[in-house]
C-alpha positions in Angstrom: 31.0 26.4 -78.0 28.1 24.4 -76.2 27.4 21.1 -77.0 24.1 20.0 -76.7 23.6 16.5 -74.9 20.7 14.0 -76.1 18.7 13.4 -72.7 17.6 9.8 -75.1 20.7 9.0 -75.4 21.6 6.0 -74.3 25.2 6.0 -72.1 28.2 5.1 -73.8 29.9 1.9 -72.4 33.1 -0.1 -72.9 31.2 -3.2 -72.7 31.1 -6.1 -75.1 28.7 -8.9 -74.7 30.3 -11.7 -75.6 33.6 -11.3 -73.9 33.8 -12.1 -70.4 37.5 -12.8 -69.8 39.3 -12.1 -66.6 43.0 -12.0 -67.7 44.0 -11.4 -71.7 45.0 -14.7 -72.0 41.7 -15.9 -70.7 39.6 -17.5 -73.8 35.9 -16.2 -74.6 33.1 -18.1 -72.8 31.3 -19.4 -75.2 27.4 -17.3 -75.1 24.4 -17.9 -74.4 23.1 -18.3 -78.1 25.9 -20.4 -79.1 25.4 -22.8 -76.4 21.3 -22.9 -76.5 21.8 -23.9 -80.3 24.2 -26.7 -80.2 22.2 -28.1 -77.1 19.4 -27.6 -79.8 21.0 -29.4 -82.6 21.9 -32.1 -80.2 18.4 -32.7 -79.3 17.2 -32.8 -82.2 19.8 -35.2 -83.3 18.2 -37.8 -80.6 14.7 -36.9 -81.5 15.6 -38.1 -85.2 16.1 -41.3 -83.4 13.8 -41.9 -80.6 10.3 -40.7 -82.5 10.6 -43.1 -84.9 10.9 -45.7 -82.3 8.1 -44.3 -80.0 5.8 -44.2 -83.0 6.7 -47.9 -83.6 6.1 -48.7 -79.6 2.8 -47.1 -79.9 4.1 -44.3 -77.4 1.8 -41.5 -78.9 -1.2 -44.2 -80.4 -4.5 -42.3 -79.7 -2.8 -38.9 -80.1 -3.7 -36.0 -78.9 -5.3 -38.5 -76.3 -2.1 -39.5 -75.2 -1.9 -42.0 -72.3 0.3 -41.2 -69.5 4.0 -43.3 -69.3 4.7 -44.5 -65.9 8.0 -43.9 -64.4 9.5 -46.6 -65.5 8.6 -46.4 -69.0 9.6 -42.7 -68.8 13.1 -43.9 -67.1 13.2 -46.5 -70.0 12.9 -43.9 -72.8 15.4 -41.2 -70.6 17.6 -44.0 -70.7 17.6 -44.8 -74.4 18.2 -41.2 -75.0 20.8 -40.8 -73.5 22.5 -43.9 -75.0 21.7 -42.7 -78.3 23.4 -39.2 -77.7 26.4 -40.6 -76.2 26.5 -43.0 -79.5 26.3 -40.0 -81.4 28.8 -38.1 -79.4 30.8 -40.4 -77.0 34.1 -40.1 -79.9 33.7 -36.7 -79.9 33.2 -35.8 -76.1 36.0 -37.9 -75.6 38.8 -36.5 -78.3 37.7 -33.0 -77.9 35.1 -32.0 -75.2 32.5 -31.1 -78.0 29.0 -33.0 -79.0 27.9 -32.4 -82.6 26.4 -29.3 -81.9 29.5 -27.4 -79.9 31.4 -28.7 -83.1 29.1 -26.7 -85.7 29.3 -23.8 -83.2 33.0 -23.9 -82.5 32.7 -23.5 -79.2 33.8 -27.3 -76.4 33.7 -28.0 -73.1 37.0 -26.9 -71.0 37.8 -28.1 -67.6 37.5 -24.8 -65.1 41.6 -24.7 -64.1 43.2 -25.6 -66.9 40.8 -25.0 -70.1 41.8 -28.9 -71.2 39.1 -30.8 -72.5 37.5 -33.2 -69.1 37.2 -36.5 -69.0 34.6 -38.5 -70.8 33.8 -39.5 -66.9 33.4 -35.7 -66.3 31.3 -35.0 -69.6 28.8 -37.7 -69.3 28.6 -38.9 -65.7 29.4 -35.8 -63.7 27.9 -33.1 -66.1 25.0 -34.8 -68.0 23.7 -37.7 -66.6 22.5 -35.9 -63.0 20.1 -33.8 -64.9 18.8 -36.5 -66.8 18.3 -38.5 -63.7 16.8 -35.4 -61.9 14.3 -34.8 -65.0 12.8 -38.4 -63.6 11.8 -37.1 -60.6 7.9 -36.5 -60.5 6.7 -33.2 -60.6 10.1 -31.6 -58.9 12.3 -32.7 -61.8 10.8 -30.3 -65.1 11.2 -27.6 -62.7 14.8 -28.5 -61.7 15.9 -29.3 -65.2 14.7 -25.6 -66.2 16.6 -24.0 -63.4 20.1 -25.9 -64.9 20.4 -23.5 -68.2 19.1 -20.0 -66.3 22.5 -20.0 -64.2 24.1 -18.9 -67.5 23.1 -15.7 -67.0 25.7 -14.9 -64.1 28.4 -13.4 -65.0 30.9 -16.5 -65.3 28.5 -18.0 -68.0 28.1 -21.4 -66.3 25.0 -23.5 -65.9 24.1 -25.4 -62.8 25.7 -28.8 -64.4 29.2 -26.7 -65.1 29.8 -26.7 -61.3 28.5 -29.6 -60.4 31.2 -30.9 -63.1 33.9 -27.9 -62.5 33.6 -27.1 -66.3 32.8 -24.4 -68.5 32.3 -23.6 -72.2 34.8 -21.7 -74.6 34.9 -20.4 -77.7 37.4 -22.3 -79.9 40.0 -19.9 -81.3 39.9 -19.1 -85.2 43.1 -19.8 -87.1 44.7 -16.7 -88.4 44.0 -17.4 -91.8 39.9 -17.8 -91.2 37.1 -15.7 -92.9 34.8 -13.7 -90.8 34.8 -10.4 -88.9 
C-alpha cells in the first residue's frame, strides 16, 4: 500500500528547544524567555525605586519637554541604580548566583567549568558592571548594550557579559516531588 506524503508538512525533528546539553549530565541552559523576564522583573524592581526619586529631583519636570542630563548626571543616576539592585540582590547573588528575578524563574547563574555559583566579584564586577559602564558611553554605548542580550541566540545560550565573566545560566533542577509537566 502507498502512503501519501503531505508536500505542507513540515519535517519531523528530534529537536527540543529548550535543551541544549552536551553530555546527560549537563544541566538545561536556562532560555531565552526565562532569562529576558527575570532581567525584566529585576528592572522593574529598580525602577520602583529610582522614579520616585527622579520625580522628586525634578529629572522629568517639563515632561514631555524633557531636558537633556549631562554625563555626569546620567553616570550619577547609572550609579544609583546599580547600588539599589545590588541592595536588592547582593544576599542573593552571593548565597546562590540568582537576583530576584532568576529566583521566581528558577533558573541562577553557574560558573562555565564547574556549574558552581561565581563569586559575588564575578556577578557584579566582571559580569554587570562593564555593561553598565559601557551604557555611559555617548552615542556608542545604547548600541553596545543591545548587542550584550542578542549573543543568546548562539547555540551555547550565552550573552556577551557571560564570557566576559566565564558564566552561564541554568535551569535549577525540580525536586522529585514537584508539580508540573
Amino acid at each position: 500500500m502507498n502512503e501519501q506524503v503531505n508536500p505542507f508538512e513540515p519535517p519531523a525533528a528530534d529537536w527540543v528547544p529548550n535543551r541544549v546539553p552536551a553530555r546527560s549530565d549537563e544541566p538545561e541552559l536556562a532560555s531565552f524567555g526565562a532569562r529576558f523576564t527575570a532581567a525584566l522583573i529585576d528592572a522593574l524592581l529598580v525602577l520602583t525605586l529610582v522614579f520616585p526619586l527622579q520625580l522628586y529631583f525634578g529629572v522629568f519636570k517639563g515632561f514631555p519637554e524633557v531636558r537633556e542630563q549631562g554625563w555626569l548626571e546620567s553616570a550619577a543616576w547609572a550609579g544609583l541604580g546599580f547600588a539599589i539592585w545590588l541592595a536588592l540582590n547582593g544576599y542573593l547573588l552571593k548565597t546562590s548566583g540568582q537576583s530576584i528575578g532568576k529566583r521566581l524563574l528558577g533558573i541562577r547563574i553557574a560558573n562555565l567549568g564547574d556549574d558552581r555559583p561565581p563569586s559575588f566579584f564575578r556577578i557584579a564586577v566582571l559580569r554587570e558592571l562593564p555593561f553598565r559602564l559601557v551604557s555611559l558611553l555617548p552615542d556608542a554605548g545604547t548600541g553596545l548594550v543591545l548587542l550584550d542580550p542578542l549573543a543568546i541566540f548562539k547555540k551555547d545560550r550565552r550573552c556577551i557579559h557571560d564570557h566576559i565573566a566565564r558564566t552561564r545560566v541554568i535551569v535549577l533542577p525540580r525536586p522529585p516531588n514537584a508539580a508540573g509537566p
